[in-house]
N, C-alpha and C positions, 0 to 999 in steps of 0.2 A: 939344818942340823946345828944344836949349838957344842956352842965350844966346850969342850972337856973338864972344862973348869965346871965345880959346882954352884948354883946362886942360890943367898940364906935370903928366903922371905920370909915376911909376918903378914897373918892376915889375922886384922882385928873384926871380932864380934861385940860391936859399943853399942847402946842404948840410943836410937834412935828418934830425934822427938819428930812432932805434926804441925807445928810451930813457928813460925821464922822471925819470933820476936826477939827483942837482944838479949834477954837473959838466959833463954832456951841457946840462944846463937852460943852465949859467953862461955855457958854449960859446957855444951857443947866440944867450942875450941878447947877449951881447959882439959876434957877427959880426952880429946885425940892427943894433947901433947904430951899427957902423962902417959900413954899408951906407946906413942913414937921414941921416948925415953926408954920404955921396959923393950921394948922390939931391941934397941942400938943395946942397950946391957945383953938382949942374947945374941947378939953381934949380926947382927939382921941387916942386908944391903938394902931393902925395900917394904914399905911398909904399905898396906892397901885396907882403904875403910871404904862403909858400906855406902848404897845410894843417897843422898842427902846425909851425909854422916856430919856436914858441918851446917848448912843452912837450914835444916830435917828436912823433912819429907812432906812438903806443905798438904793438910786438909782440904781437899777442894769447898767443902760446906763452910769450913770457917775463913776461907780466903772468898767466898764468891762474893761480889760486887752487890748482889743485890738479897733481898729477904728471901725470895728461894734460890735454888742451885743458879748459878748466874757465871759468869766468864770470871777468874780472879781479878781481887784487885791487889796488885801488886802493890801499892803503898803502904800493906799493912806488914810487908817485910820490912825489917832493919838495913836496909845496905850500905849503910856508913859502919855498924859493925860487923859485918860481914864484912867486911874489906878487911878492917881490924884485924880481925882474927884469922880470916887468910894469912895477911901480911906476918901475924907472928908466925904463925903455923909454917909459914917458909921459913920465915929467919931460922928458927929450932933444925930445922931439915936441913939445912948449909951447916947451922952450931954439931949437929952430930951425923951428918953427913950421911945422912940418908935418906933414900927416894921417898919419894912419898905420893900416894895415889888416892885422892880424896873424892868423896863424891859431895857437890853442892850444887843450887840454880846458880847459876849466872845470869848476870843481867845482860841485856845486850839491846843496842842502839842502833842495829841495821835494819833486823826483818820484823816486817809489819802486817798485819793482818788490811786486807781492801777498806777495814772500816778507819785505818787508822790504829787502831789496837797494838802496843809494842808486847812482845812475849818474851821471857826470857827462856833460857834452852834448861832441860836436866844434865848436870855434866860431871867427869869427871877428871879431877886437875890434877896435872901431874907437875911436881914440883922437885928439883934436879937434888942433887947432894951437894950443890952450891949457894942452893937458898933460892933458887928461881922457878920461877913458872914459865915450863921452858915447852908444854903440851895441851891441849885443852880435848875430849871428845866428848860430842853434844851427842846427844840418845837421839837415834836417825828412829828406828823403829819405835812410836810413843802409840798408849794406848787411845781408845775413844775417849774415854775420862782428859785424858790426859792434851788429847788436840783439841779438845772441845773446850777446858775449861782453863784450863793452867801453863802448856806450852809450846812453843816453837821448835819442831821437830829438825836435829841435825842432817849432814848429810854425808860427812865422808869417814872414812874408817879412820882409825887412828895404830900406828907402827912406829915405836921408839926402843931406841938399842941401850943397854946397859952392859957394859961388862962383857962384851958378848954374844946378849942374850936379844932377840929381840920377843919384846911384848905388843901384846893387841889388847885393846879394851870390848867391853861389852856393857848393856845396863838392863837389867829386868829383865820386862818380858823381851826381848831378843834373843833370849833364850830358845825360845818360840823358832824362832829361825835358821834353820840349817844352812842358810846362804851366806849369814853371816859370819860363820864359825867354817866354812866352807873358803870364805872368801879371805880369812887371814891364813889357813892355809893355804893358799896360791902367794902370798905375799911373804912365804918362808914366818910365819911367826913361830916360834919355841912354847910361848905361854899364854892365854888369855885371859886378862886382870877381869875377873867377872865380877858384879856389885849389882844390890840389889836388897829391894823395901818388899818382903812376900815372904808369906805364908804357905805355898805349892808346896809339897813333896814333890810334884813331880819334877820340879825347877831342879831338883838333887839325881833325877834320873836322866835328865835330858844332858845336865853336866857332864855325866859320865859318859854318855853315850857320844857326844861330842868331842869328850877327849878324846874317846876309844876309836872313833870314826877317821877323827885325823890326826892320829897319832901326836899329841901336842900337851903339854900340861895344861892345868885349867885350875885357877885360883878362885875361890866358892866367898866372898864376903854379904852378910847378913846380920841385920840388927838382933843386939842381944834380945828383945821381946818376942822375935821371930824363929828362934832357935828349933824351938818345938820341929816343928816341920823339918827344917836340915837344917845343922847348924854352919859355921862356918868352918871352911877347910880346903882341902889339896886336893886336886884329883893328878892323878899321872897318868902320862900315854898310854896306857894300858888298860885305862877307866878305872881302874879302881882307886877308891880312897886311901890317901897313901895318910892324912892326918886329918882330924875333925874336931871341932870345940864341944861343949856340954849342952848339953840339949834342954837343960830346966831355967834358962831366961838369963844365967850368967854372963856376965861379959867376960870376955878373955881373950886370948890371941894366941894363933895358931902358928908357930914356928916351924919351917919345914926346909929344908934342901933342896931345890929341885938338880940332881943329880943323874945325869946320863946313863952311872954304870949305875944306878944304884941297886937292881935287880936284873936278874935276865929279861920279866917279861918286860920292864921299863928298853932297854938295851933292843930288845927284839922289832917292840914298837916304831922307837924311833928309827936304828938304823936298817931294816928290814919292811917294814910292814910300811912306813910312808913311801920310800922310795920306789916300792913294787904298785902302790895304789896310783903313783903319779903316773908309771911306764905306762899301767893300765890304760888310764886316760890319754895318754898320747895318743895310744894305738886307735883308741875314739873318737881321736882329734877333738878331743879336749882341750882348752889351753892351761898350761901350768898357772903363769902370771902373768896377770894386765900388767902392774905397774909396782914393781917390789922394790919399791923405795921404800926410808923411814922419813920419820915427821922431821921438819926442817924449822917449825914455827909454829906458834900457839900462842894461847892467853889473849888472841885478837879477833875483833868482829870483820876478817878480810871479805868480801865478795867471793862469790864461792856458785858454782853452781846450782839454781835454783832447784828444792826440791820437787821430786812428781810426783805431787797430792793434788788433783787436781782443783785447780780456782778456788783453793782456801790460801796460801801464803804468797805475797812478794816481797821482791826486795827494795830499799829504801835507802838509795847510793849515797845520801846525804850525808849518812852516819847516824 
């Protein structure tokens, strides 16, 4: 249950490119800091952007290595500006003191594919109100597109405390997944920062249903071109839509409260309806929680339990 205290988040709807070249990249950083500015003027503690909101959302056809669809070739990103514009994009977040939850590739220099093939992860970073990159979560669940051509699939859940509060991450299609949304509530989460590159309407039902399932808020981030279909927004313990951005391709940013008392059904859900669903499961022998720690470390490629895909990825201890 979180604490009584209310938390102000933003969740931004920015234009999303396919791209990962520097100017797309520069683009890019430039409109998340202008965005992280108007969040801290609405006195916003957290501010959370969509799936590739900084590096985009790479093209598989215009990243593949070869003349037809082929594995990416990752050289054809920028990652000296990518770094760049990380690095400022923290500084700003320590200068106005606020959280920040970004979604970009990461490169990474451990796990390798049997041919040799280095893949970077889909991520998203989470950077302190000190100016640091203090969390990282890699997209455990990635699509066939997405293991096939572009990247190295995470593995473990990500749980960080603000204020109180604590949050879980998600990416995409894990939306798809009721285990995973299942799985940060055994681990006590309050909110689930969700981000994501799609077009689904249903992606906006499955949210709600998720929140409403395990009584938990649930933050909705989506590129402004993808609005059409759900735009960006709140959902509360209750499932319902507590705030939503515009739906005709604007960018903009969703200001919200997430507030305990802030209606009866929100008040009901949390402290009612979680706590009877958990007793439930007892009685089932169910377990409540594996392991209901927060993130302690991030931002590094540490060894990590391999994941179970089978005899597509290892690990490569060299570094």
């Amino acid at each position: 249950m979180p604490t009584t205290e209310s938390f102000r988040i933003a969740v931004a709807q920015q234009t999303v490119g396919q791209d990962p070249s520097g100017p797309q990249i520069r683009r890019a950083g430039e409109r998340i800091r202008e965005l992280m500015r108007e969040a801290e003027r609405h006195g916003a503690r957290m501010i959370q952007f969509a799936e590739g909101a900084l590096s985009s959302y790479p093209d598989k056809r215009l990243m593949s290595s070869t003349a037809d669809l082929g594995p990416a070739d990752w050289s054809k990103a920028d990652w000296p500006v990518l770094e760049e514009e990380l690095s400022r994009t923290a500084a700003l977040a320590g200068h106005l003191r606020l959280w920040t939850v970004l979604g970009s590739v990461h490169r990474s220099t451990r796990l390798v594919r049997p041919d040799g093939e280095r893949r970077p992860y889909n991520s998203l970073y989470v950077i302190s109100d000190t100016g640091r990159l203090v969390h990282r979560y890699d997209k455990r669940l990635i699509s066939h597109s997405e293991l096939s051509y572009l990247y190295a699939p995470g593995i473990d859940p990500l749980v960080f405390e603000v204020d109180g509060w604590r949050f879980g991450t998600a990416l995409c299609i894990e939306i798809n997944f009721a285990e995973v949304f299942a799985e940060y509530e055994r681990l006590d989460v309050d909110c689930v920062l969700f981000s994501s590159f799609s077009e689904d309407p249903m992606f906006g039902v499955l949210a709600r249903g998720h929140a409403a399932a395990n009584s938990n808020w649930m933050t909705f981030s989506v590129p402004a071109q993808c609005s059409a279909a759900v735009p960006s927004g709140v959902v509360g313990p209750d499932g319902r839509w507590i705030a939503q951005g515009p739906t005709d391709g604007t960018e903009s940013l969703v200001v919200v409260d997430l507030d305990p008392a802030d209606s009866e059904p929100i008040d009901i859900a949390v402290r009612h309806r979680r706590p009877w669903r958990r007793l439930v499961r007892q009685r089932l022998g169910i377990p409540h929680s594996e392991e209901p720690a927060v993130a302690d470390t991030a931002g590094s490629d540490r060894p990590r339990t391999p994941a179970r895909i089978a005899g597509t990825w290892c690990h490569d201890e060299s570094g």
